[in-house]
Structures are given as C-alpha cells and as structure tokens.
C-alpha positions as CSV (number, residue, x, y, z in Angstrom):
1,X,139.1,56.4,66.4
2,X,137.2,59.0,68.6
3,X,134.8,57.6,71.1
4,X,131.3,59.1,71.3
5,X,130.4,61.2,74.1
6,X,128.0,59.0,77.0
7,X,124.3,60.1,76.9
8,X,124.2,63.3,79.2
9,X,127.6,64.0,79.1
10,X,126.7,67.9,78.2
11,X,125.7,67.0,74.8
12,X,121.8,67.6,73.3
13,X,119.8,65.4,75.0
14,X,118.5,61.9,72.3
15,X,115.5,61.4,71.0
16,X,115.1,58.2,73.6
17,X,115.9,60.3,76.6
18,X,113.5,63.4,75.2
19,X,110.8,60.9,75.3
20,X,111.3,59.3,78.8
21,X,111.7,62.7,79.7
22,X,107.9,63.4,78.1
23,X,106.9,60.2,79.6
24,X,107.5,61.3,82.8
25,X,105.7,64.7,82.7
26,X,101.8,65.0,83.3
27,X,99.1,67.4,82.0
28,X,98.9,68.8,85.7
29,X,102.5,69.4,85.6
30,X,102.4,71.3,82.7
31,X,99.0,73.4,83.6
32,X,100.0,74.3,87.6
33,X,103.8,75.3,85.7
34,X,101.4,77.2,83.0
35,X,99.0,78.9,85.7
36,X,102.1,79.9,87.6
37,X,103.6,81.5,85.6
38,X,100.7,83.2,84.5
39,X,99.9,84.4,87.3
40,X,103.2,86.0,87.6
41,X,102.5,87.7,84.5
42,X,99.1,88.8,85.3
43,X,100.8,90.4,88.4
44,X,103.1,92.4,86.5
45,X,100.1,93.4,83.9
46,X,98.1,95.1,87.5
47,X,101.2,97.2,88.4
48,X,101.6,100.7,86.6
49,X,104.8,100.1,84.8
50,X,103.1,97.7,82.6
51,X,99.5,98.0,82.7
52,X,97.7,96.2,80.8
53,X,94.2,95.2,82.7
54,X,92.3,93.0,79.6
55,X,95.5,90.6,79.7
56,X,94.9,90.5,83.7
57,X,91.7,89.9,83.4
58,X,92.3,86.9,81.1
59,X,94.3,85.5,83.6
60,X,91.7,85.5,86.0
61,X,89.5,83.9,83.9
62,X,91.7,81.4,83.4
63,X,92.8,80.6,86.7
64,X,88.8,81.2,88.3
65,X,88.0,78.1,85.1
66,X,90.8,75.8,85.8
67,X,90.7,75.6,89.5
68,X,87.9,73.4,89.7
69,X,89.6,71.2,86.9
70,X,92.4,70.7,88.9
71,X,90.8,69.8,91.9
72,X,88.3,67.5,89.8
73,X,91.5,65.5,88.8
74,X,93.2,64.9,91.3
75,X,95.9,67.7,91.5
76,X,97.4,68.2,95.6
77,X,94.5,70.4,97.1
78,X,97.7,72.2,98.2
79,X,99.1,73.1,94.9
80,X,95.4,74.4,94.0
81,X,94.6,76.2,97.3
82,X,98.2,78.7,96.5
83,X,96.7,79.0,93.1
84,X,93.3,80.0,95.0
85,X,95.4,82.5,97.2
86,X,97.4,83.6,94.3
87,X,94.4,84.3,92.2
88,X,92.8,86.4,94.9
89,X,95.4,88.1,95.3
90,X,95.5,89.1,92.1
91,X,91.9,89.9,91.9
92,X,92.5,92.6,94.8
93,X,95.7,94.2,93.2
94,X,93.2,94.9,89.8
95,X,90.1,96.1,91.7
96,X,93.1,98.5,92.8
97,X,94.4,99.1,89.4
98,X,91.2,99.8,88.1
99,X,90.4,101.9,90.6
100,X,93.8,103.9,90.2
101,X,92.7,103.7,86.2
102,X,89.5,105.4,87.0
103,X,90.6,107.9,89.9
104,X,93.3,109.3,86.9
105,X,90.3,109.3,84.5
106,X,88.4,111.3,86.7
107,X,90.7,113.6,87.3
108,X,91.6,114.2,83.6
109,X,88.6,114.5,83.1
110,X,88.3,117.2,85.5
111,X,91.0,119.2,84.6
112,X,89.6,119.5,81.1
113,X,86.2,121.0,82.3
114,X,88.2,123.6,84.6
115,X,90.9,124.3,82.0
116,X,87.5,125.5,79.2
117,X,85.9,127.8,82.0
C-alpha cells in the first residue's frame, strides 16, 4: 500500500490549508502588496524605454486616493509614509517625463517649420 504524502510535503497545498492561508491574510495586506507593486510599475511607465504617462498617471491617482484609506484604518503610518515618499517620487520622475515628452515635441515641431522654409 503506498502512504500519502504529509500536508506540505512539496505537494499542492489542500483546500483546508488554502483557507487558513486566506484566513490569515488582510485587505491591508493585499492593498500595500497591490500599491507596491504598482508603484513599481508606474516607475517603469515614467522611464523612456517604456513610456506610457496615462498608466502613470493612474497610478498616482491611485496611490494620492488610497493613502488616506490606509491611514483611516489603521495601516502602520510607516508602511503609508514609504508609499507617501514613493508616490512623490514618482510624481517628480513624470513632471520630468512630461517635460522630456514636451521638450521632443517642441523640437519636432520645430524642425518641421525650418525643414518647409
């Protein structure tokens, strides 16, 4: 007769232990994990390899209308004064990038009036 494997033992975790597991987790867990990670994103959206300022924006937005949510439930003021840094941060790298955006526009756009004299 072959013997089950223990709980753990490298096999999928049960249904029991998925649920302790949820059980465990809060809602501020999952949003600081969320807004992290977003903000990682949003980071990588403000640098010119992958420029995309709407999605940046979004996440500035999100982080400018969760802060106070955080703080109003009792998240560690630590955990939401790094999101605060972070989200400044963030909010001086795209005044940058929309500056860069509208320094090249400028100058496309001056090219084209000296190229048709």
């Amino acid at each position: 007769m072959a013997e089950e494997p223990a709980a753990g033992a490298g096999g999928p975790p049960t249904e029991e232990e998925l649920r302790d597991a949820l059980d465990r987790v809060t809602v501020s867990d999952v949003l600081l994990n969320a807004l992290s990670a977003t903000t990682s994103l949003a980071y990588r959206r403000v640098s010119p390899e992958a420029r995309d300022l709407p999605q940046a924006r979004l996440a500035i937005d999100a982080l400018l209308a969760l802060e106070p949510v955080l703080r109003e439930n009792g998240v560690d003021e630590s955990f939401v004064r790094d999101l605060e840094q972070a989200r400044t941060n963030l909010q001086l790298a795209y005044a940058k990038a929309v500056g860069e955006e509208s320094g090249a526009d400028g100058e496309e756009a001056g090219s084209a009036s000296q190229g048709s004299r």
